[in-house]
C-alpha positions as MATLAB code, in Angstrom:
seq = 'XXXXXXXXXXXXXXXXXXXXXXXXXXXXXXXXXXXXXXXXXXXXXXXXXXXXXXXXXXXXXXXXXXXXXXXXXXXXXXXXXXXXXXXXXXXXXXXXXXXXXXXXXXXXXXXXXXXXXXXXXXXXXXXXXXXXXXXXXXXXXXXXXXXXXXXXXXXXXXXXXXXXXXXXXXXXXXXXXXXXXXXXXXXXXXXXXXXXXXXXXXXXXXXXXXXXXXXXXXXXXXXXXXXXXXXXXXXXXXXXXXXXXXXXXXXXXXXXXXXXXXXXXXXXXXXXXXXXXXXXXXXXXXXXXXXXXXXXXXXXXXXXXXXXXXXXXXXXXXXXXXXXXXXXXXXXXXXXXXXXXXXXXXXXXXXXXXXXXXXXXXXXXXXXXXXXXXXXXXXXXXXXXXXXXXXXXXXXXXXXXXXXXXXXXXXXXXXXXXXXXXXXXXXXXXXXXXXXXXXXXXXXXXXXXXXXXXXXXXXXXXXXXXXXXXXXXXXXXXXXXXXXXXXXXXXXXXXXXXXXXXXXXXXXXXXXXXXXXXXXXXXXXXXX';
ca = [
     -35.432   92.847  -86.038;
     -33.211   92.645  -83.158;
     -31.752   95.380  -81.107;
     -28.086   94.986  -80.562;
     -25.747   97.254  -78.129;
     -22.054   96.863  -78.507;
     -20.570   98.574  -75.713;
     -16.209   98.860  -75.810;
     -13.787  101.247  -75.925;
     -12.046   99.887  -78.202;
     -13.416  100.955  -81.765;
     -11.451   97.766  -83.742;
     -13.721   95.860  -81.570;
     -16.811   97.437  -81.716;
     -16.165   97.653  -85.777;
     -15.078   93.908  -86.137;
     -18.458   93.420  -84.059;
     -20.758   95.056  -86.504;
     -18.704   93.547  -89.617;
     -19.229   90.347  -88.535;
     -23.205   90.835  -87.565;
     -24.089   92.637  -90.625;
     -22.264   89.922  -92.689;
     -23.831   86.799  -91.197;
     -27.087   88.563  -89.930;
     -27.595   90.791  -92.795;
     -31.003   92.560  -92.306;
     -31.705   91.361  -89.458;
     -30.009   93.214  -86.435;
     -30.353   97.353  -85.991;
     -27.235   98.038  -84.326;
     -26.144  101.141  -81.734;
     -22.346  101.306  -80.199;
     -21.436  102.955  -77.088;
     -17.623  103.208  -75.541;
     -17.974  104.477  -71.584;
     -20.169  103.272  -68.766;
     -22.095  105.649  -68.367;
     -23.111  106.306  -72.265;
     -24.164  102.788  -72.010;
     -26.820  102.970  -69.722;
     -27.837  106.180  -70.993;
     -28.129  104.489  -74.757;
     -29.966  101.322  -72.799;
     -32.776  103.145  -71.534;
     -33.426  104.857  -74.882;
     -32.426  101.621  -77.284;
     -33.839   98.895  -75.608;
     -31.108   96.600  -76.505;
     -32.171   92.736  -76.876;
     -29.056   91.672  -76.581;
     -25.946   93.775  -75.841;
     -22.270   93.265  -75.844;
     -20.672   94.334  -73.123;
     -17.057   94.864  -72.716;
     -15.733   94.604  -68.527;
     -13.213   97.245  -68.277;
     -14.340  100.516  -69.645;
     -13.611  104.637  -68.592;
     -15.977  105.264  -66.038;
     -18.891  102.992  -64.996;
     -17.082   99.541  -65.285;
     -19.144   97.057  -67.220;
     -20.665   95.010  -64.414;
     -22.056   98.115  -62.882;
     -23.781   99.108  -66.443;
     -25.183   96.072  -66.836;
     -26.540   96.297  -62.875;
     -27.912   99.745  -64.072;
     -29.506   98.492  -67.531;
     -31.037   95.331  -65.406;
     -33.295   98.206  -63.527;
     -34.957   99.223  -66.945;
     -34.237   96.459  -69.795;
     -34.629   93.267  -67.547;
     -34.901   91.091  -70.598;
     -31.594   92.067  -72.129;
     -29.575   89.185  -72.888;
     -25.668   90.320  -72.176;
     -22.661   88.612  -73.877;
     -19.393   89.455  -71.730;
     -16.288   90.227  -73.744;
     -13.097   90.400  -71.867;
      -9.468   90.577  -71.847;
      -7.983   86.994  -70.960;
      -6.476   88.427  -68.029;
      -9.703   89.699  -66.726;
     -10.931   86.011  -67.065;
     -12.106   85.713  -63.373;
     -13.841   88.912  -63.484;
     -15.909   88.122  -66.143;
     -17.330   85.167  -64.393;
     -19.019   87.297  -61.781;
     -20.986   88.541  -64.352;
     -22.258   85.346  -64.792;
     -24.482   85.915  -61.723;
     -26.425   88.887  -63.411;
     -27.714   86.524  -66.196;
     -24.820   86.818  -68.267;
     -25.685   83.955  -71.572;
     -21.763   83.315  -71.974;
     -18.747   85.394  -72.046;
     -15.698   85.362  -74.764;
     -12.106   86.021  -74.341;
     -10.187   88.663  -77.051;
      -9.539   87.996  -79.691;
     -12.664   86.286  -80.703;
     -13.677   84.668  -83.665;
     -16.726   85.095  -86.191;
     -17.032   81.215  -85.153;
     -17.755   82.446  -81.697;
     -19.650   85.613  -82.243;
     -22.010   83.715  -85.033;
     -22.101   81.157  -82.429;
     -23.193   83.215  -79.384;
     -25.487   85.787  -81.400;
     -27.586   82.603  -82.448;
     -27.907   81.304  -78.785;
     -29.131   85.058  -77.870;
     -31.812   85.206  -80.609;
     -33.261   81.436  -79.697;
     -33.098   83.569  -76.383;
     -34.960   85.978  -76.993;
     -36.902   84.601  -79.256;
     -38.210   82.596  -76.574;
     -38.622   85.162  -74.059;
     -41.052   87.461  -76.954;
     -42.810   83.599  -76.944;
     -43.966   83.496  -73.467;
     -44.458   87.344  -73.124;
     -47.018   86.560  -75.923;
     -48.332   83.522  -74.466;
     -48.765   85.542  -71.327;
     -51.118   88.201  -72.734;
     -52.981   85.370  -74.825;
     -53.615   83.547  -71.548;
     -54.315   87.326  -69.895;
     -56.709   88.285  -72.491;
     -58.140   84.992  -72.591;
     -58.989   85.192  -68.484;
     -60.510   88.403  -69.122;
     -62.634   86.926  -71.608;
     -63.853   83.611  -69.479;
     -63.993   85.313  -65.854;
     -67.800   86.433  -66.455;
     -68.180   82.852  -67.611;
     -66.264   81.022  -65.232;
     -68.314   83.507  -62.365;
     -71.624   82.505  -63.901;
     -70.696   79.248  -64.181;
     -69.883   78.849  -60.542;
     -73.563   80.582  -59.774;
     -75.127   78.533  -61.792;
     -73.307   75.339  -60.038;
     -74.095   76.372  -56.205;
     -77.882   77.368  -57.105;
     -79.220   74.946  -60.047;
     -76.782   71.803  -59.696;
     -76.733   69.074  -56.603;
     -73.196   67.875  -57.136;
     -71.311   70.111  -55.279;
     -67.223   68.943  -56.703;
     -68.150   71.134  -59.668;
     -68.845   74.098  -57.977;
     -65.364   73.200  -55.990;
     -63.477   73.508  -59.473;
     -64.786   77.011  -59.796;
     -64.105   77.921  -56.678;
     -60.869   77.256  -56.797;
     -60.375   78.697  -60.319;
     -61.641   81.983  -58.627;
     -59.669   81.744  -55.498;
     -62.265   81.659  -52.871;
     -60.907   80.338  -50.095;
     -63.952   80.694  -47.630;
     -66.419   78.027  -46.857;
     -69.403   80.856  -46.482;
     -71.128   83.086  -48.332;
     -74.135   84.418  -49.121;
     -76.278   85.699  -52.494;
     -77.620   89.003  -53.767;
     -80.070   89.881  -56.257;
     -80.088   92.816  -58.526;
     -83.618   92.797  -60.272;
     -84.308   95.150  -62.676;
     -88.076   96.783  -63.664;
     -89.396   99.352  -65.703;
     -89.113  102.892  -64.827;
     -92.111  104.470  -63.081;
     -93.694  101.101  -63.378;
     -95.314  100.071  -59.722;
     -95.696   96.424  -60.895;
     -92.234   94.124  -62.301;
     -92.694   93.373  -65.893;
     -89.676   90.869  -65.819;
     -89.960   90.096  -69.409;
     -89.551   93.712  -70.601;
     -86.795   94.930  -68.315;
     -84.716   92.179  -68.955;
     -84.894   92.543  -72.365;
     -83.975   95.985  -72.118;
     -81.112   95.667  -69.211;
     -79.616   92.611  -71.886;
     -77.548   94.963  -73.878;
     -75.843   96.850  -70.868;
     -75.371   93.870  -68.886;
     -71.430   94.182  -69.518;
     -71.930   97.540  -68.227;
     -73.569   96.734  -65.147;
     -71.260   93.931  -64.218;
     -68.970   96.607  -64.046;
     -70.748   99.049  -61.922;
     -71.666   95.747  -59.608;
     -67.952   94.690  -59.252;
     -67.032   98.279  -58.764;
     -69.153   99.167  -56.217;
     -69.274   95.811  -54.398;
     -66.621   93.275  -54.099;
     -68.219   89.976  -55.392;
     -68.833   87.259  -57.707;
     -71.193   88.689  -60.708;
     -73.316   85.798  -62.234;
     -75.602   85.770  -65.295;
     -78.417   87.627  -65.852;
     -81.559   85.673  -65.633;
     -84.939   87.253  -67.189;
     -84.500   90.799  -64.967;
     -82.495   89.551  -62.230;
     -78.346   89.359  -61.973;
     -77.403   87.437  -58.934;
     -73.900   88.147  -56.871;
     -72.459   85.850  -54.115;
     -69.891   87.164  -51.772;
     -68.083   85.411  -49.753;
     -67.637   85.451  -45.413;
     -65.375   84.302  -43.304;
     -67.785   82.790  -40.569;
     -70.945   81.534  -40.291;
     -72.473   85.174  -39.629;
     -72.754   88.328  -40.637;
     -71.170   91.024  -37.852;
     -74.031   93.954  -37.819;
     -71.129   96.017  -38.824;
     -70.519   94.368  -42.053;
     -74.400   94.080  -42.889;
     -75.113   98.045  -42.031;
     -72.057   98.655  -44.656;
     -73.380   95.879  -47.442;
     -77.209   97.686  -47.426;
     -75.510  101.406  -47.752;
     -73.286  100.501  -50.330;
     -76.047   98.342  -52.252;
     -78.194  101.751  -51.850;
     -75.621  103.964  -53.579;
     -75.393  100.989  -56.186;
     -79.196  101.297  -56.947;
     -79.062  105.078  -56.798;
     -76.156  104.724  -59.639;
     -77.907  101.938  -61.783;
     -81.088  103.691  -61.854;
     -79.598  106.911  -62.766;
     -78.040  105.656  -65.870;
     -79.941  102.894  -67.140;
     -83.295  102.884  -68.607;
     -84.735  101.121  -65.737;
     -85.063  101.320  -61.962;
     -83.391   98.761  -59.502;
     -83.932   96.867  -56.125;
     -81.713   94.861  -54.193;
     -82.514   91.402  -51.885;
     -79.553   90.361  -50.214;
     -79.619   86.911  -48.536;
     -78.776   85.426  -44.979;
     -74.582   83.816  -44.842;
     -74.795   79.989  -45.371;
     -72.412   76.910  -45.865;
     -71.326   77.389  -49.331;
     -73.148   73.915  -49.811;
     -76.341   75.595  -48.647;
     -76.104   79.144  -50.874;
     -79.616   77.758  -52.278;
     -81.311   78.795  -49.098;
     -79.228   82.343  -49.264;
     -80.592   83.104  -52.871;
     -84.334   82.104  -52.090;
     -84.039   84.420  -49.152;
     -82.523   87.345  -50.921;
     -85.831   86.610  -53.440;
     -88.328   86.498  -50.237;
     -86.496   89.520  -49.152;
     -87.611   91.081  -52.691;
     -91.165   89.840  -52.888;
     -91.764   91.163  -48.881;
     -90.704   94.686  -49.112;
     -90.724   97.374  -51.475;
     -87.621   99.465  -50.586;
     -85.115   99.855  -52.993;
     -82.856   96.663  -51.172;
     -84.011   94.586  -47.984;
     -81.924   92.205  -46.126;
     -83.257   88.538  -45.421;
     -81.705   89.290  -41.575;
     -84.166   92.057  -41.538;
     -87.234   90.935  -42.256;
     -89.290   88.091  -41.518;
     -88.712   85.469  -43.964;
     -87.575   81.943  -44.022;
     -87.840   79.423  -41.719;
     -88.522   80.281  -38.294;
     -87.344   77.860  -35.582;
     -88.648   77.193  -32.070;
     -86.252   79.193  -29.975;
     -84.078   76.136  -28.353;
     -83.779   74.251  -31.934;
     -79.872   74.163  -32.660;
     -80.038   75.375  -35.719;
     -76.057   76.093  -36.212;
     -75.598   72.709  -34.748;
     -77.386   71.018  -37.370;
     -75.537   73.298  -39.965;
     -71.916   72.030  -39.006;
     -73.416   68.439  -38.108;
     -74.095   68.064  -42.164;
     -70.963   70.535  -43.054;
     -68.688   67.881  -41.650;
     -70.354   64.907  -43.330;
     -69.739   66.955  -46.503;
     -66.205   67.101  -45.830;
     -65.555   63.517  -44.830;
     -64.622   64.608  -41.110;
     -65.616   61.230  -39.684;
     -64.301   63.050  -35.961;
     -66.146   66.066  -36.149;
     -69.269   64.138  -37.765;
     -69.246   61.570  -34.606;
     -68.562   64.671  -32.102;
     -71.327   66.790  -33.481;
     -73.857   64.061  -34.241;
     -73.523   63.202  -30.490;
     -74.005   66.667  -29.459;
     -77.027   67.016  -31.655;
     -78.599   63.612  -30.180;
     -77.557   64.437  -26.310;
     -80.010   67.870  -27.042;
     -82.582   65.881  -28.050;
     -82.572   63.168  -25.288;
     -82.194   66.305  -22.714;
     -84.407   68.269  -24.272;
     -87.312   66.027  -24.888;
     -86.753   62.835  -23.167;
     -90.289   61.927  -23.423;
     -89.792   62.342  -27.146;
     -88.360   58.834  -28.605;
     -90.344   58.540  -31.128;
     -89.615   61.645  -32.711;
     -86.178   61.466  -32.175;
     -86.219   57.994  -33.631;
     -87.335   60.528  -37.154;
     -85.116   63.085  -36.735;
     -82.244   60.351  -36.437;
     -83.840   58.810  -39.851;
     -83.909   61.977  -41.752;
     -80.538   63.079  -40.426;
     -78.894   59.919  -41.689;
     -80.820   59.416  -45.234;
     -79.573   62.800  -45.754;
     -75.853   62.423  -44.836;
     -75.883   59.513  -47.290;
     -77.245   61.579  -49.648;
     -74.211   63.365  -49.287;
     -71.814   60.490  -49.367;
     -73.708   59.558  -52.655;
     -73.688   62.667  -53.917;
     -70.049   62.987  -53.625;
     -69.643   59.857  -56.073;
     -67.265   56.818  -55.915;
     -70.807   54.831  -54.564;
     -73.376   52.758  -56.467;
     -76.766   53.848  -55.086;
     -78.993   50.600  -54.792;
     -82.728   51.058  -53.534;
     -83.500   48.205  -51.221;
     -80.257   49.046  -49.335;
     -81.767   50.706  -46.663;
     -84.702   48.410  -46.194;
     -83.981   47.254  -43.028;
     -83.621   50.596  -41.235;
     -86.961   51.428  -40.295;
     -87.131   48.170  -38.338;
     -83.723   48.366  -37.004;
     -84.708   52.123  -35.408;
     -88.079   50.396  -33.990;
     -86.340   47.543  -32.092;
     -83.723   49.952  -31.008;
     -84.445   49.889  -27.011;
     -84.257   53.588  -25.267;
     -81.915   56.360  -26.151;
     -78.470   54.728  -25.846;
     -79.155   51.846  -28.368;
     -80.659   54.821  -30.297;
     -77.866   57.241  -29.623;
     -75.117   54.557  -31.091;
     -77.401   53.926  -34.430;
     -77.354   57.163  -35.604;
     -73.706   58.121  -34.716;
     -71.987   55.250  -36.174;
     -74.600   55.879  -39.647;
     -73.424   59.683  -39.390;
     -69.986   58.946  -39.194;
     -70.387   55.743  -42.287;
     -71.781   58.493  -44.268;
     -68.947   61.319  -43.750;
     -66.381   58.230  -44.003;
     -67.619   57.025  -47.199;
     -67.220   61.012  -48.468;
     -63.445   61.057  -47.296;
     -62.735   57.404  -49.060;
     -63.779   58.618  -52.444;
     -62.218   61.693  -52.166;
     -58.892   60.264  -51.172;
     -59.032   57.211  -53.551;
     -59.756   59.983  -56.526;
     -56.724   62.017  -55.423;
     -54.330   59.048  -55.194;
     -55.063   57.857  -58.196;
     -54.462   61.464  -59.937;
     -51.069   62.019  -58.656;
     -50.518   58.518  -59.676;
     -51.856   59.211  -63.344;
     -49.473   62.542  -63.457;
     -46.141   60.368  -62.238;
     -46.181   57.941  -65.010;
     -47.454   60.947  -67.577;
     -44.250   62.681  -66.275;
     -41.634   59.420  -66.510;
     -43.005   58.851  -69.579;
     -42.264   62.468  -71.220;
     -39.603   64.038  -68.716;
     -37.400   63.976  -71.525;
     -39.160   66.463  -73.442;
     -40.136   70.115  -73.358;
     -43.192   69.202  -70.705;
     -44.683   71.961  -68.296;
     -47.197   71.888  -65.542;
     -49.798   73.226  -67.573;
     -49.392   69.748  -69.570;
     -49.364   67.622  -66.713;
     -52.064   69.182  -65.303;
     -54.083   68.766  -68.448;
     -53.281   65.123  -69.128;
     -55.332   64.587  -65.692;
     -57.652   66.909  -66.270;
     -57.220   69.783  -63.485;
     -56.240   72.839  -63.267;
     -52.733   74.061  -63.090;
     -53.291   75.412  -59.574;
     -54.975   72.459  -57.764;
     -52.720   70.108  -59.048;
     -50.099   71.548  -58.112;
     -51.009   72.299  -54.846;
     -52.372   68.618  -54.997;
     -49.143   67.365  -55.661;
     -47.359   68.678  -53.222;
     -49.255   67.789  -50.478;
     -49.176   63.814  -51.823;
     -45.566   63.802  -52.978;
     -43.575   66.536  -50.875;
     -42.502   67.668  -53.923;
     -43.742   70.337  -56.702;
     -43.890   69.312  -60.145;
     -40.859   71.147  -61.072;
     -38.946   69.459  -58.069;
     -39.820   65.939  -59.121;
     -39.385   66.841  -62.652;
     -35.910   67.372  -61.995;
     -34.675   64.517  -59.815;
     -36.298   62.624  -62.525;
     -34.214   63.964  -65.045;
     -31.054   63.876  -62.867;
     -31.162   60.519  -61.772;
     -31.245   60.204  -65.523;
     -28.223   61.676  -66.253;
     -26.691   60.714  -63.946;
     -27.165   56.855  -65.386;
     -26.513   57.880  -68.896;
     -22.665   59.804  -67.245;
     -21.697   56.660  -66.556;
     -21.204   55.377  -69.459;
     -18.252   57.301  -71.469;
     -19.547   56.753  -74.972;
     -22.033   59.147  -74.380;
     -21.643   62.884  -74.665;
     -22.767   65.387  -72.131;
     -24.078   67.259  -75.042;
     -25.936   64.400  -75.756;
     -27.131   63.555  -72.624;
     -28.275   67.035  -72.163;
     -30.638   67.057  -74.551;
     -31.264   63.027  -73.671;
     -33.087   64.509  -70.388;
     -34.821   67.051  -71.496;
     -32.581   69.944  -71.595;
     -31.883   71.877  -74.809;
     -28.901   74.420  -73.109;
     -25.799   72.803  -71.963;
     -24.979   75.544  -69.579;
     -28.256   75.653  -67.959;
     -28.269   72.250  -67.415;
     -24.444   71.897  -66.182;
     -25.666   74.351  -63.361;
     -29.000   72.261  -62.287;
     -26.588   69.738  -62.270;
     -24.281   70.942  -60.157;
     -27.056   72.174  -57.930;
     -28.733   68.607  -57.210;
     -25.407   66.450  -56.988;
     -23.154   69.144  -56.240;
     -20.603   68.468  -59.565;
     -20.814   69.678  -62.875;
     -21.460   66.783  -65.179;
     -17.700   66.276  -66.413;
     -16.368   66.041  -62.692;
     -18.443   63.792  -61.778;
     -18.139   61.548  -64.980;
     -14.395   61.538  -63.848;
     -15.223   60.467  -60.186;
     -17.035   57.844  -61.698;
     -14.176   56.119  -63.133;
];
């Protein structure tokens, strides 16, 4: 059923109107009429209209400042403009407030049967993708907790690190750092954790504590595993200000205090140190250590003495964004920071050549581990076979120094060719998926799909590779198209319209006229 306004003065019109709809459209349209400016708008915000009539020159409120009005509350109401022929040029200023088309009295049933059906498709199509919308919306709320766990699960249990990219960037997290927290249940006045039995009986209120988590904390919620839930948050650096960590361990109190209160069960927290997202394994084994050390209610890694303790000198963070930029592919940084890293060595322990001969080794294997990790590389295990003699005929610390800078920076180099060669190749796949089907009804969400990634990344991919979005591109396709197809004076615009991939003939006179600044007929006459 569709809600029609018909808004004129002029009863004969408003009459011949409804005569014509209830003929053609029998059953089909509820119908409301309203003759000044100002009963219009009031009608609109009651009505709802879906598509509405609207006559220029009425008492009051003229028509362009009702439909202004009925924009504020009714935005999807499709207006027809009916107007005298001498207020011809008026009328087309309504065009600018969405107007679908606009007839000059007298009219025929032709036109209005015409017009009405263009309307419906209209909003017909708009009801579509409102639906679509709260499928996709309802859908999101039904795969976040997945997708969340699913990027826990990635970080902690998996060593391929581009899948836990693809969640991150289906949950927006735009940091490189982070670190975990664990939420481990146990029963109530128990001193000892029965894992078995508290998980068990947390399982069927782990929606509920999700929620209570993600209230109280801001944070990713993963999956609950035997009595534990783990949580990653995410940082902006490479530390944790005091500040922040003081606030993390009150609110994490009040969340046990809350969680034990309601559930049959009590709670403790271990929160973990801030690492490289690549290294959020070490975070969540600290935030267990932090667990299995103390007994209060939640205990901070930073607090405590667990992990690995290094000699007071050892450049720990150094090492951290030495391997951080081989993940990337920053051949620079990897060079820069790898020769940092071996300069402290030599100063530090120049009597120490043999050992940093190791360190070099292990550095190295690992940053190719990396690389290989990364994929676009067939591992092969005699490749390496020569290094171990290479590093023991390497004479002093400069022959030394130049080995291991030039493997570093192989390593990161061989990360940033893969990586490019797979992204080159995608936008490539998603041109000739898009010359192929530009003529049809085709979307980003298809495009996307028919290379496998997600709406956002792609298009954010695309752009960066083409200048373009996908909607930009799309359209100088289709132009250049038309334009072609213009030339030649057999063929209709009508037909060359829908030839490109455009089902309305106004909407597409306008893009027209946007990209080659003519409407299609003027410039099929400067053609000739």
């Amino acid at each position: 059923m569709y809600r029609i306004m018909l808004a004129d003065d002029e009863g004969i019109v408003t009459d011949s109107l409804r005569f014509i709809i209830d003929k053609d459209f029998k059953g089909r349209c509820e119908i409301e009429t309203a003759k000044t400016g100002r009963s219009v708008i009031e009608l609109a915000e009651t009505f709802r209209p879906d598509i509405a009539f609207m006559d220029i020159q009425m008492p009051g409120i003229n028509g362009i400042e009702a439909m202004k009005e009925i924009r504020k509350t009714s935005s999807g109401t499709v207006f027809i403009i009916i107007s005298a022929y001498d207020k011809f040029d008026y009328a087309r200023e309504a065009i600018g407030l969405g107007v679908l088309d606009y007839l000059n009295k007298p009219f025929t049933r032709e036109m209005i049967v015409d017009v009405l059906q263009r309307a419906m498709e209209k909003v017909d199509a708009a009801k579509e993708r409102r639906r679509q919308e709260l499928q996709i919306r309802e859908k999101i709320e039904t795969v976040t907790p997945i997708i969340e766990s699913g990027f826990i699960y990635s970080i902690l249990f998996q060593d391929n690190f581009a899948e836990a990219e693809n969640y991150k960037m289906l949950l927006g997290i735009e940091e490189d750092y982070g670190f975990m927290m664990v939420v481990a249940a146990k029963d109530e006045g128990s001193d000892t954790e029965n894992p078995v039995g508290a998980g068990i009986r947390i399982q069927s209120e782990y929606g509920k504590i999700r929620e209570m988590i993600k209230g109280k904390l801001s944070c990713i919620v993963g999956p609950l595993l035997s009595n534990k839930i783990i949580c990653f948050f995410s940082a902006q650096g490479d530390k944790a200000e005091y500040s922040a960590r003081v606030s993390i361990i009150e609110r994490s109190e009040e969340l046990v205090r809350e969680l034990s209160g309601k559930f049959d069960a009590s709670f403790r927290i271990g929160i973990g140190s801030v690492e490289p997202l690549q290294s959020l394994s070490d975070s969540y084994k600290l935030a267990l250590e932090a667990l299995n050390f103390s007994k209060d209610e939640v205990a901070h890694a930073k607090d405590l003495p667990v992990g690995c303790v290094y000699e007071p000198d050892y450049p720990i963070e150094l090492e951290k964004q030495l391997f951080m930029a081989a993940s990337r592919g920053d051949m620079g940084m990897t060079a820069d920071i790898a020769g940092q890293f071996f300069d402290w060595m030599q100063e530090a322990h120049p009597e120490g050549l043999v050992d940093a001969r190791l360190k070099c080794l292990e550095f190295v294997l690992w940053a190719e581990h990396i690389a290989f990790e990364s994929g676009g590389m067939t591992y092969r295990f005699m490749h390496r076979s020569d290094y171990l003699p290479t590093l023991m005929g390497l004479e002093g610390f400069g022959e030394l120094r130049q080995w291991f800078v030039t493997k570093m920076s192989e390593a990161a180099r061989n990360v940033t060719t893969k990586k490019e060669e797979k992204l080159d190749s995608v936008v490539e796949e998603a041109k000739v998926y898009i010359r192929k089907n530009y003529a049809k009804d085709i979307s980003l969400d298809e495009v996307s799909g028919s290379v496998d990634m997600s709406p956002y990344y792609f298009s954010r991919l695309f752009k960066e590779e083409t200048g373009e979005t996908f909607l930009e591109y799309l359209t100088g396709l289709r132009i250049n198209r038309a334009k072609e197809l213009i030339r030649d004076p057999g063929v209709s615009i009508k037909d060359i319209c829908a030839e490109v991939g455009y089902s309305d003939p106004n909407y597409f006179s306008r893009i027209f006229k946007k990209a080659v600044g003519l409407t299609p007929t003027e410039y099929r006459a400067e053609q000739r």
